[in-house]
LUMNU-950731 format. One record per residue (C-alpha): chain; y, x, z. Coordinates in nm, 2 decimals. Layout:
<atoms>
{unit->A	y->Y	x->X	z->Z} $
...
</atoms>
This chain:
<atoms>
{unit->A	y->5.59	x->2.50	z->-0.98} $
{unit->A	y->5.94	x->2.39	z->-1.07} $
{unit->A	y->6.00	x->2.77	z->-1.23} $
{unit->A	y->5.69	x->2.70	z->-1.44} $
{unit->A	y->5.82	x->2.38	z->-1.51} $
{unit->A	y->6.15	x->2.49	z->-1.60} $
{unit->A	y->5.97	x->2.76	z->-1.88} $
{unit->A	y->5.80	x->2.46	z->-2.03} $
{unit->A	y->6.10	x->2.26	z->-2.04} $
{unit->A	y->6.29	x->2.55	z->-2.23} $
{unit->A	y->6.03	x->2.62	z->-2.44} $
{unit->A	y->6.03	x->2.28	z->-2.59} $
{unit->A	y->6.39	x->2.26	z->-2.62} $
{unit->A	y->6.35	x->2.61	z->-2.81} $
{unit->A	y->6.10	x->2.45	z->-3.08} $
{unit->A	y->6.28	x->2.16	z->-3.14} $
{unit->A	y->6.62	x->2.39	z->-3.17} $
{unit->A	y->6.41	x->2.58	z->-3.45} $
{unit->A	y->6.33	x->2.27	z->-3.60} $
{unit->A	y->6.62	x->2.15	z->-3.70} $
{unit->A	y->6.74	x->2.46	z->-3.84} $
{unit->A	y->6.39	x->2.52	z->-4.07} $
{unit->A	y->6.30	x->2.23	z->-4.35} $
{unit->A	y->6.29	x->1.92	z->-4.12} $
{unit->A	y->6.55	x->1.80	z->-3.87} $
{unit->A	y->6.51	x->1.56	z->-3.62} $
{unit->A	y->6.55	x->1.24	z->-3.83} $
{unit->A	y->6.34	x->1.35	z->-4.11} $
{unit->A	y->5.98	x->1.25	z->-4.18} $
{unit->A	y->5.91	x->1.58	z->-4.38} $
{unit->A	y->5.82	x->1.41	z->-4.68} $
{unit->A	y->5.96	x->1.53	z->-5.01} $
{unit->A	y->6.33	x->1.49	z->-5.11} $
{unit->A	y->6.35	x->1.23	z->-5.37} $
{unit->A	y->6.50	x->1.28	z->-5.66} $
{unit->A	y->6.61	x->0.99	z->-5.89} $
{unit->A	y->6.76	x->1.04	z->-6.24} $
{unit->A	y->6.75	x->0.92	z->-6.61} $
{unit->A	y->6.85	x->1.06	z->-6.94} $
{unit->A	y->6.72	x->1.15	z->-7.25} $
{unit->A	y->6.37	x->1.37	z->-7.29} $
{unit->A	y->6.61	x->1.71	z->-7.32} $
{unit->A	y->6.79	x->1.56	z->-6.98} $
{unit->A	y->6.50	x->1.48	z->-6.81} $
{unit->A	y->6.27	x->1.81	z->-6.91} $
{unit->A	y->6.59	x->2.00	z->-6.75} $
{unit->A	y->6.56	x->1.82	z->-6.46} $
{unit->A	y->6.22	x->1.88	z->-6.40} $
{unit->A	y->6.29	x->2.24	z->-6.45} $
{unit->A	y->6.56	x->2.27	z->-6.18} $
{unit->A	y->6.31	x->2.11	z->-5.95} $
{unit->A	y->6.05	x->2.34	z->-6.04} $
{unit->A	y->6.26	x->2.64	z->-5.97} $
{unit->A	y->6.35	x->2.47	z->-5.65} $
{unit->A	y->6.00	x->2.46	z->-5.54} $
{unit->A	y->5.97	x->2.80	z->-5.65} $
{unit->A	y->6.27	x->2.90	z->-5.43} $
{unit->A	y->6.15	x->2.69	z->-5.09} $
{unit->A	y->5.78	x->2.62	z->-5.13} $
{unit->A	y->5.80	x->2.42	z->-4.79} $
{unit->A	y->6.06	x->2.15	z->-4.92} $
{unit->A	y->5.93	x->1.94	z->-5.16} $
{unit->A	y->6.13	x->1.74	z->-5.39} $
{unit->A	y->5.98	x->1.44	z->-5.57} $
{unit->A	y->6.16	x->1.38	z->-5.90} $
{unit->A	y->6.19	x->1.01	z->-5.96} $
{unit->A	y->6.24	x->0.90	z->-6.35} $
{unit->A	y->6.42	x->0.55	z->-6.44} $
{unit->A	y->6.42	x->0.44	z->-6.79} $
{unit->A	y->6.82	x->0.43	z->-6.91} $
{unit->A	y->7.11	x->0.35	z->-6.66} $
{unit->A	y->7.02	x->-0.04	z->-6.62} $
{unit->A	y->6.71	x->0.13	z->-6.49} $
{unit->A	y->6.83	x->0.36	z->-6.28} $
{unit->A	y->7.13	x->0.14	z->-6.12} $
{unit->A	y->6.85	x->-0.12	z->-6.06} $
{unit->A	y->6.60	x->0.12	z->-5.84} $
{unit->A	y->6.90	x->0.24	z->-5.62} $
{unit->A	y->7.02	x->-0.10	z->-5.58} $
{unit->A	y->6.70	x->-0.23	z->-5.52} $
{unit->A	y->6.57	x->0.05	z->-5.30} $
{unit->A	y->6.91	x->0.06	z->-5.07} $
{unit->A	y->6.84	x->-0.33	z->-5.03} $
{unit->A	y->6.48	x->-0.23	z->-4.91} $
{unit->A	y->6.62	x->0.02	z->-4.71} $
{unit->A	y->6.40	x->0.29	z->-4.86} $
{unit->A	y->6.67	x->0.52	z->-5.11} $
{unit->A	y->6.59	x->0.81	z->-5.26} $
{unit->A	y->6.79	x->1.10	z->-5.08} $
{unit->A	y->6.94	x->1.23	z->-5.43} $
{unit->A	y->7.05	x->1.05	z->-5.75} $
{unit->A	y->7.24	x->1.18	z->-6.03} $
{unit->A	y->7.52	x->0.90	z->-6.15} $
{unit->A	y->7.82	x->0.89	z->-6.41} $
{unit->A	y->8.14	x->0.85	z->-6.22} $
{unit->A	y->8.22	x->0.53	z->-6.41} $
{unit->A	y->7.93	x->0.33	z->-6.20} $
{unit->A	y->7.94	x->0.53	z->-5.88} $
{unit->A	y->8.19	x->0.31	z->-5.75} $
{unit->A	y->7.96	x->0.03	z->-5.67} $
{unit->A	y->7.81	x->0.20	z->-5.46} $
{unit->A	y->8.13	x->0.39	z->-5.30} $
{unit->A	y->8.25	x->0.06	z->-5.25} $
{unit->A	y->7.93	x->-0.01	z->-5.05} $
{unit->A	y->7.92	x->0.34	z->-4.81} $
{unit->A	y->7.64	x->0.39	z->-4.95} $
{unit->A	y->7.66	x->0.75	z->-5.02} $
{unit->A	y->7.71	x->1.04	z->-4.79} $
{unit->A	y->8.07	x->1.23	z->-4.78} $
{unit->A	y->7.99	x->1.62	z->-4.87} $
{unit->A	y->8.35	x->1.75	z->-4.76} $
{unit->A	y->8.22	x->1.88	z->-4.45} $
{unit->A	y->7.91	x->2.02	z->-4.61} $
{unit->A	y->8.11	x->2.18	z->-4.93} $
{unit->A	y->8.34	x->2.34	z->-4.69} $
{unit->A	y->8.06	x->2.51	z->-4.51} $
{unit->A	y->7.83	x->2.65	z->-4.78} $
{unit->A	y->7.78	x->3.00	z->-4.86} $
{unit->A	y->7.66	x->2.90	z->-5.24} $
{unit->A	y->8.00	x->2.80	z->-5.38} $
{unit->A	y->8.36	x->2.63	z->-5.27} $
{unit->A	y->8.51	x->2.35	z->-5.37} $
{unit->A	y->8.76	x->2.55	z->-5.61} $
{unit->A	y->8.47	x->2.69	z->-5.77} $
{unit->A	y->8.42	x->2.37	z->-5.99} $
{unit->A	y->8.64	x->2.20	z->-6.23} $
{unit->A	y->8.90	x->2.01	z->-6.09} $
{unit->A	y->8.90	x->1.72	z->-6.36} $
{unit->A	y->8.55	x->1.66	z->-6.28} $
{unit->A	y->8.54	x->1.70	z->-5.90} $
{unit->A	y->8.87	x->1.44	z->-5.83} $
{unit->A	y->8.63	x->1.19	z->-6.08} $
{unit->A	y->8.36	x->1.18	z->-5.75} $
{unit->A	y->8.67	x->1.15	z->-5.49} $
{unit->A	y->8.68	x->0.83	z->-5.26} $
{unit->A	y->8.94	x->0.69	z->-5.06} $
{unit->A	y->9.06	x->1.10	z->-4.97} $
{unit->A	y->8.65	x->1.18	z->-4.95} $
{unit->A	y->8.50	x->1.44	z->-5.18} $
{unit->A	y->8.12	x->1.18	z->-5.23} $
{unit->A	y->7.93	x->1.38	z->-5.52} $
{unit->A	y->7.94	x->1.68	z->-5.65} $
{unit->A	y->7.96	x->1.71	z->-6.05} $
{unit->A	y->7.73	x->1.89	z->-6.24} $
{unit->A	y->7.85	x->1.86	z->-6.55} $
{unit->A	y->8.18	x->1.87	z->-6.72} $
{unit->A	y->8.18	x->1.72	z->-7.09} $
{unit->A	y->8.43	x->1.58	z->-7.31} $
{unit->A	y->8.43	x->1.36	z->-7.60} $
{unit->A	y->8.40	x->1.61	z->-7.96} $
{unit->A	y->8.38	x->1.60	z->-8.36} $
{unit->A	y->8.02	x->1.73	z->-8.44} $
{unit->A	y->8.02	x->1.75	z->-8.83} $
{unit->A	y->7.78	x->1.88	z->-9.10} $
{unit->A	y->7.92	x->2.20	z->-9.20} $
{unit->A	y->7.69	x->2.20	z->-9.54} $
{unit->A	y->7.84	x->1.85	z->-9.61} $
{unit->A	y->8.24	x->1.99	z->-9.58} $
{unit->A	y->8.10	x->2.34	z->-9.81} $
{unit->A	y->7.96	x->2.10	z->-10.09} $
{unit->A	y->8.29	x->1.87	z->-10.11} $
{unit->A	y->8.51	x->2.22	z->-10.05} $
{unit->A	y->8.70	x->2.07	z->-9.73} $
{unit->A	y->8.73	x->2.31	z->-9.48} $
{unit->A	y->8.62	x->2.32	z->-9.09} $
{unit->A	y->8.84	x->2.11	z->-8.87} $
{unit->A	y->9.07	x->2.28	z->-8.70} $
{unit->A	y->9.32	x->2.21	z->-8.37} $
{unit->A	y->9.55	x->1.96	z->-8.42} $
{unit->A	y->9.39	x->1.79	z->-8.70} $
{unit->A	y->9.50	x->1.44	z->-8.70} $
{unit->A	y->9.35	x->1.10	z->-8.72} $
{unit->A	y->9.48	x->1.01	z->-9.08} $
{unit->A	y->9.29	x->1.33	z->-9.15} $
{unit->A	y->9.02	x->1.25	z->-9.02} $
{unit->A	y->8.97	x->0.93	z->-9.15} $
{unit->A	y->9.10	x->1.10	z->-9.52} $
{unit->A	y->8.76	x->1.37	z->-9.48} $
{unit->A	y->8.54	x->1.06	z->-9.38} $
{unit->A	y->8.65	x->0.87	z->-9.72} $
{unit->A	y->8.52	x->1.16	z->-9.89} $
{unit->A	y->8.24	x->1.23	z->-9.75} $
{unit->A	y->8.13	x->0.89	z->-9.76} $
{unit->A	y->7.89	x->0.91	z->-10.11} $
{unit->A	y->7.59	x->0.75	z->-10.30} $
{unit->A	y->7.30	x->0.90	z->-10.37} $
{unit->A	y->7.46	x->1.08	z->-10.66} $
{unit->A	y->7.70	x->1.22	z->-10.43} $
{unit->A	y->7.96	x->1.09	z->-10.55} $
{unit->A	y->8.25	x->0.88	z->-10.30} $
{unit->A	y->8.20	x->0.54	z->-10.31} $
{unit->A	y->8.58	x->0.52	z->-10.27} $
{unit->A	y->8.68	x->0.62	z->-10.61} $
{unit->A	y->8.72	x->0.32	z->-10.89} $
{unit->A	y->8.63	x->0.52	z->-11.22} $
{unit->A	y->8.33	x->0.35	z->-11.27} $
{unit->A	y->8.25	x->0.68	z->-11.49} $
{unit->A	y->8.22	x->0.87	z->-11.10} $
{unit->A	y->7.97	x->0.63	z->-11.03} $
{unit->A	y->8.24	x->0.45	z->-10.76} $
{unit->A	y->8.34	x->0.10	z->-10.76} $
{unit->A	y->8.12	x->-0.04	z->-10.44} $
{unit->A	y->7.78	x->0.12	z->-10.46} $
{unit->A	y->7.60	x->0.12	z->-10.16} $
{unit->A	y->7.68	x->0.50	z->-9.96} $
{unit->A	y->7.39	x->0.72	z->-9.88} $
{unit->A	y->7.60	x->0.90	z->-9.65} $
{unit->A	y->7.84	x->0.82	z->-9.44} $
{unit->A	y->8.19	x->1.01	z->-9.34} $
{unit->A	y->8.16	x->0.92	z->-8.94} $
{unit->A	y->7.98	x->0.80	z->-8.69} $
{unit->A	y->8.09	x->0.60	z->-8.37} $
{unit->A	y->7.98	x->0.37	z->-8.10} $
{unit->A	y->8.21	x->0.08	z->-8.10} $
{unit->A	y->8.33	x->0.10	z->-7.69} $
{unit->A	y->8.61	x->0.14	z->-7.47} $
{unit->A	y->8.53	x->0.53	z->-7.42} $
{unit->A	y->8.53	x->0.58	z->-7.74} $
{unit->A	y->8.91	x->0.39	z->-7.83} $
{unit->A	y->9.03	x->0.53	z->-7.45} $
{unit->A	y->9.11	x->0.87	z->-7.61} $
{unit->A	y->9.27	x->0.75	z->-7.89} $
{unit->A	y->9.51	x->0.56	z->-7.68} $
{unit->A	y->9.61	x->0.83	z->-7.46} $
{unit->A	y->9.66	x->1.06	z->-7.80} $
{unit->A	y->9.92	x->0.79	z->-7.90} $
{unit->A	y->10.13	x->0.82	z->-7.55} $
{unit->A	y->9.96	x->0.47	z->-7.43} $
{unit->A	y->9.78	x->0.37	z->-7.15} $
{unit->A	y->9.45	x->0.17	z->-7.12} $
{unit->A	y->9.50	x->-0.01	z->-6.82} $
{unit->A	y->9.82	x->-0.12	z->-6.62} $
{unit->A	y->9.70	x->0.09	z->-6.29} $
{unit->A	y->9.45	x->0.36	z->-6.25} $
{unit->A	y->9.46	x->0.34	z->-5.92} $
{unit->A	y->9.47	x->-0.06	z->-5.87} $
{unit->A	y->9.38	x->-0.16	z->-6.22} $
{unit->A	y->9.45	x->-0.55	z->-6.29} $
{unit->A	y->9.38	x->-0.56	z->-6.68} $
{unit->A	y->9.37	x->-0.34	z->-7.01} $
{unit->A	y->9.72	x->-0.28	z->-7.20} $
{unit->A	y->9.61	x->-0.27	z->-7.53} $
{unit->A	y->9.82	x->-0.50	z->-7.66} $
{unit->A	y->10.06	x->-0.25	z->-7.61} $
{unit->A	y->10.25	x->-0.10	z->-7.93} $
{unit->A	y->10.04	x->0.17	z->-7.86} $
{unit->A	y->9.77	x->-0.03	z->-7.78} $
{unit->A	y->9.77	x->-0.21	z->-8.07} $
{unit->A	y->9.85	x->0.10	z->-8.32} $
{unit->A	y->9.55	x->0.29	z->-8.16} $
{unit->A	y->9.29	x->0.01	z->-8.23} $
{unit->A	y->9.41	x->-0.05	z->-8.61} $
{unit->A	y->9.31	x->0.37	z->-8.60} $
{unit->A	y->8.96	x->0.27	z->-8.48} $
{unit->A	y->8.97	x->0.00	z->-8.71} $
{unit->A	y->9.06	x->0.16	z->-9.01} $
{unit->A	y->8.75	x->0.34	z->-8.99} $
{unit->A	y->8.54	x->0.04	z->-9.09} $
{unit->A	y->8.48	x->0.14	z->-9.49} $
{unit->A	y->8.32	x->0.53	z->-9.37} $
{unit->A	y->8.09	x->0.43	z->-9.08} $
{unit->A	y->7.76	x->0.25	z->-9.13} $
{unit->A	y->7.76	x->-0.13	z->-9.07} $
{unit->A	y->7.62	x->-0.28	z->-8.79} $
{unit->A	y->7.29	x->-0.39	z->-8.93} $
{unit->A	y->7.26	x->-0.05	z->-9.07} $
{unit->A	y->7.32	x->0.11	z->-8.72} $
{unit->A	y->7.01	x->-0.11	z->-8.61} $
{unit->A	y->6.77	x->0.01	z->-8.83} $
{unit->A	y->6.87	x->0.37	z->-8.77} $
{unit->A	y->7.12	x->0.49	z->-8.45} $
{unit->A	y->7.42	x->0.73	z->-8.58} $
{unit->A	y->7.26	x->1.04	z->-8.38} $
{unit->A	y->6.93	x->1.02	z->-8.59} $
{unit->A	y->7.15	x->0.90	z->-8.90} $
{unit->A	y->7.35	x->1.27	z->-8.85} $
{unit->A	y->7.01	x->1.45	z->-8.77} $
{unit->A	y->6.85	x->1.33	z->-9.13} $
{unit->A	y->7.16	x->1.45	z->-9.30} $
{unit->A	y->7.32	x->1.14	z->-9.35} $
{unit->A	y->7.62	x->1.12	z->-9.15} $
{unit->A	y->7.86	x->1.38	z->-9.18} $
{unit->A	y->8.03	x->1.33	z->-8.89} $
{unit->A	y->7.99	x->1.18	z->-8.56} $
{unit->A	y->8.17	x->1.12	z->-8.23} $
{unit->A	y->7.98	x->1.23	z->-7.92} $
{unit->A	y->8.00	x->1.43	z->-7.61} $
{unit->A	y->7.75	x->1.73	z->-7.55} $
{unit->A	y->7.45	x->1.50	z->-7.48} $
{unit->A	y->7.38	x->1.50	z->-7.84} $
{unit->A	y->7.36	x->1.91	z->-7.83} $
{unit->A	y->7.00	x->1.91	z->-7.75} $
{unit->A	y->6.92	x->1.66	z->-8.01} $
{unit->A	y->7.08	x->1.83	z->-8.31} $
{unit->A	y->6.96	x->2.20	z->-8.22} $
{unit->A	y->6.66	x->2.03	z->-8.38} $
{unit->A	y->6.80	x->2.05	z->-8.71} $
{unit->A	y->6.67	x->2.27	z->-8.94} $
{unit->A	y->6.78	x->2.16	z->-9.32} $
{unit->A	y->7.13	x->2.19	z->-9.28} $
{unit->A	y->7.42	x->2.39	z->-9.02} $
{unit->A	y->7.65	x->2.21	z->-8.80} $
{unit->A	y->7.92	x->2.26	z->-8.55} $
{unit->A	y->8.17	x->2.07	z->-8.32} $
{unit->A	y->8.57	x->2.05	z->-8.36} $
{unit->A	y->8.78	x->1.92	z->-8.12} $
{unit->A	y->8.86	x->1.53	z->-8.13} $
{unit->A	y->9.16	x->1.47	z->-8.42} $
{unit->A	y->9.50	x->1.41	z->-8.23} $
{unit->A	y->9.75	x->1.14	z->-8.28} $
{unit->A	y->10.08	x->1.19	z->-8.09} $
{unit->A	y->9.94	x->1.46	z->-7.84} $
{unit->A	y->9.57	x->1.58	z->-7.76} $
{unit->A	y->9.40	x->1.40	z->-7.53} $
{unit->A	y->9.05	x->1.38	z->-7.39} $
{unit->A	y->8.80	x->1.15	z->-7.21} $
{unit->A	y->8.55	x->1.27	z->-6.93} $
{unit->A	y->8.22	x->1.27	z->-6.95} $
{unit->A	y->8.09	x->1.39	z->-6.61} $
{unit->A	y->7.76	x->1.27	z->-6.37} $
{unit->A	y->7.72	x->1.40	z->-6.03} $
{unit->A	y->7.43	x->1.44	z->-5.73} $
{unit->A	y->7.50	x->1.19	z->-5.44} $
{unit->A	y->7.33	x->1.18	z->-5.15} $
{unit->A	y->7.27	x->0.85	z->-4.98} $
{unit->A	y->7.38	x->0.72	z->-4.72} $
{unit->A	y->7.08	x->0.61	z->-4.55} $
{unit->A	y->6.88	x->0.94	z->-4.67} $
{unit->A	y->6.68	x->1.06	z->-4.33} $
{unit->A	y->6.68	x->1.45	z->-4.50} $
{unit->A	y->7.06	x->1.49	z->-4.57} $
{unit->A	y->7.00	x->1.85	z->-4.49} $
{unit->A	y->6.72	x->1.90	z->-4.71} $
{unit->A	y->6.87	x->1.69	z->-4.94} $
{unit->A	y->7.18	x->1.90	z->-4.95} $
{unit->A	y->7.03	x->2.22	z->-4.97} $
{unit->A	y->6.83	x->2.11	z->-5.32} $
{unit->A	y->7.20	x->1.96	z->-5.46} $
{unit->A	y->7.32	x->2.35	z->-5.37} $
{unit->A	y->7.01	x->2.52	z->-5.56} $
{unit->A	y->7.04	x->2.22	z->-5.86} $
{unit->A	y->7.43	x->2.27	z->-5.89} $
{unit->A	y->7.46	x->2.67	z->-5.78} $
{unit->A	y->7.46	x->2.99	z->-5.99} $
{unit->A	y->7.07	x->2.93	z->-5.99} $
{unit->A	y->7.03	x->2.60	z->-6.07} $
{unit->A	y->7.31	x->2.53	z->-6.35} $
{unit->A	y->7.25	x->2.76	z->-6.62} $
{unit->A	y->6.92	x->2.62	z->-6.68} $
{unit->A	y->7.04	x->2.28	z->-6.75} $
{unit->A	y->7.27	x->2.47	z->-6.97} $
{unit->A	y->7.08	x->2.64	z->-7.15} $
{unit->A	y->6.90	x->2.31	z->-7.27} $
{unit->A	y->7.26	x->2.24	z->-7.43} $
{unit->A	y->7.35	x->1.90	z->-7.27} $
{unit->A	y->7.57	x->1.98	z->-7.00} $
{unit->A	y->7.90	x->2.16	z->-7.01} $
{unit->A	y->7.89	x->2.32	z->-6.67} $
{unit->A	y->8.10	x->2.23	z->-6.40} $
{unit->A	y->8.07	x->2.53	z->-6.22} $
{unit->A	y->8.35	x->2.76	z->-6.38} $
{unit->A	y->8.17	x->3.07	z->-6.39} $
{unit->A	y->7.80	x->2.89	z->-6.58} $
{unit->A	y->8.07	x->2.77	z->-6.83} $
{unit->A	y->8.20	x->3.08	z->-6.93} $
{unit->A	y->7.83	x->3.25	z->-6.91} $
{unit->A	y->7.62	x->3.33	z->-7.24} $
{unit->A	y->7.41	x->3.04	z->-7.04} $
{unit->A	y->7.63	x->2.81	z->-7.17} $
{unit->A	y->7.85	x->2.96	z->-7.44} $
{unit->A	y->7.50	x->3.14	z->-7.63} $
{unit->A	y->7.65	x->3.24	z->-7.97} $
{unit->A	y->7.30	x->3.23	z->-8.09} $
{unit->A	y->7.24	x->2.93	z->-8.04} $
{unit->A	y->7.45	x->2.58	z->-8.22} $
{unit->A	y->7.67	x->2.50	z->-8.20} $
{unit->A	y->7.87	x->2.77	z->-8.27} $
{unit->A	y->8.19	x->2.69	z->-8.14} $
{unit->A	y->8.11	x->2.60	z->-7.79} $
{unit->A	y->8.45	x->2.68	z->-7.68} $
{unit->A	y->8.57	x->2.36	z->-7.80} $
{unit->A	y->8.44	x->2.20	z->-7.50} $
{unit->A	y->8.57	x->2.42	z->-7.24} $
{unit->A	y->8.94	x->2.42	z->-7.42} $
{unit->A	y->8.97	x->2.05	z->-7.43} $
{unit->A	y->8.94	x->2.04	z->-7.06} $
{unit->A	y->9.29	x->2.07	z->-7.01} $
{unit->A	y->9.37	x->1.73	z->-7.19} $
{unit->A	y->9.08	x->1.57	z->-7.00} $
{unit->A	y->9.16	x->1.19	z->-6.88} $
{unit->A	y->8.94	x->0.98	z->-6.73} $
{unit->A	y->8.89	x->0.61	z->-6.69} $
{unit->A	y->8.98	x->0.37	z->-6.34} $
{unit->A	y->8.69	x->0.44	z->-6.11} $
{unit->A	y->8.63	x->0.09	z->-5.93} $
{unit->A	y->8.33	x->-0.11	z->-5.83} $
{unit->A	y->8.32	x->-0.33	z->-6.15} $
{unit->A	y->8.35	x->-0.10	z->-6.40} $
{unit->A	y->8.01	x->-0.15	z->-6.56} $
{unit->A	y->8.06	x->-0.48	z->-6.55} $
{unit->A	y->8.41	x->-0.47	z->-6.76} $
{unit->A	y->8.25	x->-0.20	z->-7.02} $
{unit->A	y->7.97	x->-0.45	z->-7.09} $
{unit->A	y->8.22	x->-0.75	z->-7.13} $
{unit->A	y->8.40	x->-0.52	z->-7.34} $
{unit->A	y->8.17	x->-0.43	z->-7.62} $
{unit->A	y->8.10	x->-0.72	z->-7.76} $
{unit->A	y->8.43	x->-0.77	z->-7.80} $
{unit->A	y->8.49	x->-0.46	z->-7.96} $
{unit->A	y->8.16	x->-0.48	z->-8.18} $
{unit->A	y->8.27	x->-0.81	z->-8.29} $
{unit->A	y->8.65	x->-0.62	z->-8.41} $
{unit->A	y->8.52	x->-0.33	z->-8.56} $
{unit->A	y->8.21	x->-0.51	z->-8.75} $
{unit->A	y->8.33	x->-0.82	z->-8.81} $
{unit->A	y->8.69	x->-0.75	z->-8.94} $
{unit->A	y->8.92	x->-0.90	z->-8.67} $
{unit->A	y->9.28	x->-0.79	z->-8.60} $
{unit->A	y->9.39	x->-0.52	z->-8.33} $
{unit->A	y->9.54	x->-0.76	z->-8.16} $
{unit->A	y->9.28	x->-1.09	z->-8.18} $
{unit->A	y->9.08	x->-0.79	z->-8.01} $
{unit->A	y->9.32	x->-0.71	z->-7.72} $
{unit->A	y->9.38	x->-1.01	z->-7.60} $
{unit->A	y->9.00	x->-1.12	z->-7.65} $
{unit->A	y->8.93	x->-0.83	z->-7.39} $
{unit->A	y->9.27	x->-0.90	z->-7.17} $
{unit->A	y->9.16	x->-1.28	z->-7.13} $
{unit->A	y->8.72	x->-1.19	z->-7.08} $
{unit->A	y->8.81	x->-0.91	z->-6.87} $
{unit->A	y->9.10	x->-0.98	z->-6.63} $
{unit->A	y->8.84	x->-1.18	z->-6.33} $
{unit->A	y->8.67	x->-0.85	z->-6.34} $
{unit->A	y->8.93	x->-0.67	z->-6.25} $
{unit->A	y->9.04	x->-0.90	z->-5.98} $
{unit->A	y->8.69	x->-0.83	z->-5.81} $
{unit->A	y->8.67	x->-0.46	z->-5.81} $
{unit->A	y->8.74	x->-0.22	z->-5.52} $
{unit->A	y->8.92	x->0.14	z->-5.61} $
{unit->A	y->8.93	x->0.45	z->-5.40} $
</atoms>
């Protein structure tokens, strides 16, 4: 009786020994992994791919993709659903509002889990990107994406006015000179020049030289590229410094760009990315999100050039990352769908929908992501900026100071106010902010 018993005993301890190495381990319900994210239609069609694949590849894990609307959305579910203490397992967030939530503990360190996987090591993905998900010494999410802030210009617009393709090392003043030009009316013709013969003097432009959303990631780069800083720590942060000479010399830059981009009521009534689409922007700043929108684009050709440089070049990350809750009751599943989603399987077909720049090495240097074939042509400018990368401070209230920010910066680029009315508009708005947040 007591060897029988013993059998049975053994037996069970043997099924539930299976079971935690097969889809479900002993915390987990065996529903589906969910899956939240947001983006654009491009983002979110990727997305659905990967998962696809994924349910392809393990039939008996299910993930459910969740969908929020934009990032306000998205930031709300998790926040909500971590409150309720019912959290997706797996969210996809920018690393400048993942710290809100690192701040909390409410996602899941992968160190351990990165050291032991068979799909890929740590030194497998960008550096720049992977120290952007890094937490008081803890590797938190893994990036899937690598992106950095480019020129895209229409090439057919720089042919008609004879100005050749940007090159390295063009500068600001440059830049700024092209935009003039290629800021025209309907006849063409710069709305710069004064011979009322050329059709100048003031008429209204058709098309515009450039493009560009008036926030801090957009000025960050140029402040950098002058040899300044924009805030006084990166670590501990306690305000911007852009009332700094260099400060104050890269915001006149952005500022001086006020007669080639389209005003602010203008902007409303059409965005800058479908402004470029219809042929009339000629430039615009973005990072590779906007790839998937312009391979739409069929009237003219286009291609990207690496941002214009001041004293030296310098960069500004764009990179989002899976995190895996905290409070997720399928970490394992959970973590075996972020391997598939961000492994030599899973990558190349977000990258072939053109909006991510890989941050697996290898998917970046692949024809998945570099495609010749497809625009734009010059692909490499993303991967060669890299280098130069910076990022901005990663602490708790950095949403928070971006959307106090704005405004402010709307208000100077629109509205015609000084550099430095500007800086210390944002140094006076923003500073209790800063005094709140938690860093890694």
């Amino acid at each position: 009786m007591a060897q029988r018993l013993t059998l049975v005993l053994l037996a069970a301890f043997l099924a539930i020994v299976a079971g935690c190495g097969g889809g479900a381990g002993e915390d987990d319900d065996g529903g589906p992994v969910r899956f939240l994210v947001f983006g654009e239609p491009e983002e979110l069609k990727a997305y659905r791919a990967v998962v696809a694949a994924y349910r392809e590849e393990r039939p008996d894990e299910p993930v459910e993709l969740i969908e929020a609307t934009d990032r306000t959305d998205l930031i709300t579910k998790l926040s909500t659903s971590l409150a309720g203490g019912s959290p997706p397992d797996v969210f996809v967030m920018n690393y400048r509002y993942y710290g809100q939530f690192a701040a909390r503990d409410a996602i899941e360190p992968i160190a351990e889990r990165l050291e032991d996987s068979d799909t890929f090591e740590p030194e497998d993905f960008y550096s720049e990107a992977m120290e952007a998900f890094q937490w008081r010494g803890e590797q938190l999410c893994l990036p899937q994406n690598v992106s950095s802030l480019v020129v895209y210009y229409n090439r057919d617009l720089f042919r008609a006015a004879n100005i050749p393709d940007p090159e390295e090392g063009w500068t600001w003043p440059q830049l700024i000179s092209i935009a003039t030009r290629l800021t025209t009316d309907e006849n063409g013709v710069p709305v710069a020049s004064s011979d009322p013969d050329q059709g100048g003097g003031g008429r209204k432009p058709a098309v515009y030289g450039l493009g560009v959303e008036p926030t801090l990631i957009r000025i960050a780069p140029i402040v950098w590229s002058n040899g300044g800083e924009l805030v006084d720590d990166e670590r501990k942060p306690t305000r911007f410094t852009l009332d700094t000479p260099e400060g104050l010399n890269a915001l006149d830059t952005f500022f001086a760009l006020r007669p080639v981009i389209p005003p602010d009521v203008e902007v409303e009534a059409e965005d800058d990315e479908s402004r470029f689409t219809n042929g009339r922007l000629a430039m615009i700043l973005s990072s590779r999100r906007s790839t998937p929108t312009f391979r739409t684009i069929t009237d003219f050709e286009w291609d990207v050039a690496p941002l214009p440089v001041m004293r030296e070049p310098a960069g500004i990350l764009h990179s989002d990352a899976y995190c895996i809750t905290a409070d997720s009751g399928r970490k394992d599943r959970a973590w075996r769908f972020v391997e598939f989603a961000l492994g030599p399987e899973g990558q190349p077909i977000t990258a072939r929908t053109g909006r991510t720049v890989p941050s697996l090495i290898s998917v970046s240097r692949s024809p998945a992501f570099l495609e010749p074939s497809r625009a734009p042509s010059n692909s490499e400018v993303f991967l060669d900026g890299i280098p130069t990368i910076r990022r901005v401070p990663t602490i708790s209230t950095w949403p928070e100071l971006e959307d106090a920010s704005e405004p402010i910066i709307e208000n100077g680029l629109y509205l015609g106010r000084t550099a430095r009315e500007v800086a210390e508009e944002l140094d006076e708005a923003t500073r209790p902010i800063f005094a709140r947040g938690e860093g890694p």
